[in-house]
N, C-alpha and C positions, 0 to 999 in steps of 0.2 A: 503320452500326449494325445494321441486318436482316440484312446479310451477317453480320457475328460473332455474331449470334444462332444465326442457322440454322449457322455452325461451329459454335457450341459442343453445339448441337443433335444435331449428325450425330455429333460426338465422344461424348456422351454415349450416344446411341443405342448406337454400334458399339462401346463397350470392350472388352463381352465377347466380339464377335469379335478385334480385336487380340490382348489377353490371349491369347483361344484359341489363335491363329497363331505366338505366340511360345512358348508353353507346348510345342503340339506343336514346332514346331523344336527346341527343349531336348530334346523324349523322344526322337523318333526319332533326335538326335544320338548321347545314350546307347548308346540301342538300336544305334548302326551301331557305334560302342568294344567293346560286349561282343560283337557278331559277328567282329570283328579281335579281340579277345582270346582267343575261342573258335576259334579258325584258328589261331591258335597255341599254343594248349593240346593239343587234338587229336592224339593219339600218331602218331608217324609223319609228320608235317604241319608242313615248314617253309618257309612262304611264303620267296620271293625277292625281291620288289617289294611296295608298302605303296599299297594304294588307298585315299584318304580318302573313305569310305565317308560316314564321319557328316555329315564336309559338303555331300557330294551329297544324302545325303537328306532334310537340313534345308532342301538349297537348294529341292526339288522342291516343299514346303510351299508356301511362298508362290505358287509359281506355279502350281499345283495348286487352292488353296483360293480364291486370289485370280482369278485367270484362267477357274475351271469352278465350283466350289462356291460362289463369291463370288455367281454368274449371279441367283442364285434370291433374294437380300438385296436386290440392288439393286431388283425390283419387291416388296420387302416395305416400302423406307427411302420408293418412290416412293408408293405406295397409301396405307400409314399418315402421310407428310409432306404430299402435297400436300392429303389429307384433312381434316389436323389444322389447316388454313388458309397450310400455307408455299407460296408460290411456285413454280413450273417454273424460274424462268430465277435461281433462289437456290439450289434445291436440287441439279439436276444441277449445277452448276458445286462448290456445295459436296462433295458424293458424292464425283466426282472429284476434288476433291482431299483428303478425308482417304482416299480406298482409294489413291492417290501416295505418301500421307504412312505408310501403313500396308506398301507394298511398299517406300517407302527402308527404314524400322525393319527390317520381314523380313529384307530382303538383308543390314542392317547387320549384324543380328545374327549371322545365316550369317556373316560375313565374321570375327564376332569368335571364331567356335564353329572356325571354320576356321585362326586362329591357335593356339587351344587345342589343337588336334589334332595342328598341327606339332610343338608342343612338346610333347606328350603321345609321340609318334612319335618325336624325338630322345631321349625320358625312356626309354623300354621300349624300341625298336628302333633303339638308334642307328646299328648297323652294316647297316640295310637300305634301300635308297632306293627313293624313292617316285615311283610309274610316270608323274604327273604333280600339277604345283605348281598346286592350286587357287587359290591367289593372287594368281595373276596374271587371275581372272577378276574379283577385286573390287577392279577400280580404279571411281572415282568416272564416271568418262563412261560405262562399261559399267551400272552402277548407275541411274543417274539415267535412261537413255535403255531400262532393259530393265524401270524400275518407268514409264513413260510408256508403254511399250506394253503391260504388264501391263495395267494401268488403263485404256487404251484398249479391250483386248480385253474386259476387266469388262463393261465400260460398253455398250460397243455387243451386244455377244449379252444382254445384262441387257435395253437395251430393246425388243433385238428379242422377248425373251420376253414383257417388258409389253405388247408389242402388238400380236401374233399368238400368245401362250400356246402347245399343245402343238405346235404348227406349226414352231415356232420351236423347240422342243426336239426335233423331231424330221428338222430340218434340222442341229442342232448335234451330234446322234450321229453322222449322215450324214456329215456332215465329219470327225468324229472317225473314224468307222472307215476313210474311203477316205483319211485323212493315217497311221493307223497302217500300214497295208494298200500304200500307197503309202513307207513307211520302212522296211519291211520287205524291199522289194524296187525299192531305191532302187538299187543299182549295175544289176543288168540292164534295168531300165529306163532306166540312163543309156547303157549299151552300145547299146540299142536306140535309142536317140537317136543315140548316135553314130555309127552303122553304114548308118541308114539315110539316102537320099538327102532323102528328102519330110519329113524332119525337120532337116532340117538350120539352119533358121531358128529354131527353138527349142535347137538345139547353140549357137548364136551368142550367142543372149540367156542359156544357163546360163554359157558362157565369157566374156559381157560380168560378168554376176554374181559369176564366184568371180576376176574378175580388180578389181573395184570396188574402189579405197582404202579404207582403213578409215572416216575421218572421212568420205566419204560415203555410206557404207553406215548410220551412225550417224544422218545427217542423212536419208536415206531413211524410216529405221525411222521419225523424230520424226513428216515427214511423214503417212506413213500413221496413224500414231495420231491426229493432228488432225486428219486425213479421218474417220475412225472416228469419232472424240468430234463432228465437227459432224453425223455423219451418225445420230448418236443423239439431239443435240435437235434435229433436224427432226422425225424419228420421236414425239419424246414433248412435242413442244411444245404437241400440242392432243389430248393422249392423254385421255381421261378414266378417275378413279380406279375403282377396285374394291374394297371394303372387306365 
């Protein structure tokens, strides 16, 4: 009975983020149609290949909003809930699972904005094919397993912020720029991997990696996000509020 209180609690809280998350996926979708429209309105300008733009940039929403913008909600839902008298071991577990239940919706929707687009693309461009089939990203084990590590990644940088504050945000740039900075310049540093002798033991574990099954790379993923998720109510088990 406490448990579906504090859900219906977290749900009522967070609408108008939901709402938000599905609203923006709508617009940016838009927004990417009239870019492919405008590519081929443009004189002189006859694409050869159809990139589904809208669906890429709706997909990036959710994982965007949810994954880095999300960070900063979860120590607002913690401070004003456990304040308000709910529980520690009610509320993260609830949290967690309506920001799950908010990254399946996200994706879902991507998925349906993603059909919309095929068929918007067979309707105006039928004779142009398209350089890759987003649909085969939104099958249901992809889905399920990349809104579990979404929500894991929420959760645990959320309470790392709760409980080291700027410290913690300014450890989460740090990583953000040395993962951009490191994507950027991702093949030469795989050459250098590969080239060199005294790395050769980290060559091993990237070619144990991109040789890994799929279904255990999936089972991987689940793992670490339940590492993450216990490793954030340790951290906020005996956290005290800030209000």
């Amino acid at each position: 009975m406490v448990i579906m209180k504090e859900l219906k609690k977290q749900l009522c809280i967070r609408t108008d983020e939901i709402l938000l998350l599905l609203g923006m996926e709508m617009a940016v979708f838009c927004f990417g149609e009239l870019v492919i429209a405008a590519a081929f309105a443009w004189p002189g300008n006859t694409p050869e290949t159809l990139l589904e733009i809208g669906t890429i940039m709706s997909l990036m929403i959710p994982l965007f909003m949810i994954a880095y913008a999300g960070i900063g909600s979860f120590g607002v839902c913690f401070n004003m809930g456990v304040g308000m008298g709910s529980t520690r071991k009610h509320l993260v577990p609830m949290f967690c699972i309506v920001t799950y239940l908010e990254c399946i919706a996200g994706l879902c929707l991507s998925s349906l904005l993603q059909r919309l687009e095929s068929w918007i693309f067979l309707s105006a461009y039928p004779r142009i094919e398209k350089e890759f089939d987003m649909g085969v990203v939104f099958q249901w084990k992809y889905i399920i397993v990349a809104s579990a590590a979404i929500t894991a990644v929420n959760v645990f940088f959320g309470a790392l912020f709760i409980k080291y504050g700027r410290l913690a945000f300014a450890i989460l740039w740090g990583l953000w720029i040395l993962a951009t900075g490191i994507a950027s310049r991702a093949a030469k540093i795989a050459d250098f991997i590969k080239n060199e002798k005294q790395w050769r033991f980290f060559n091993q574990i990237l070619r144990a990696l991109s040789e890994m099954p799929q279904q255990a790379a999936l089972v991987a993923v689940v793992l670490v996000s339940l590492i993450l998720a216990l490793a954030s109510w340790f951290l906020l088990r005996r956290q005290p509020v800030e209000l």
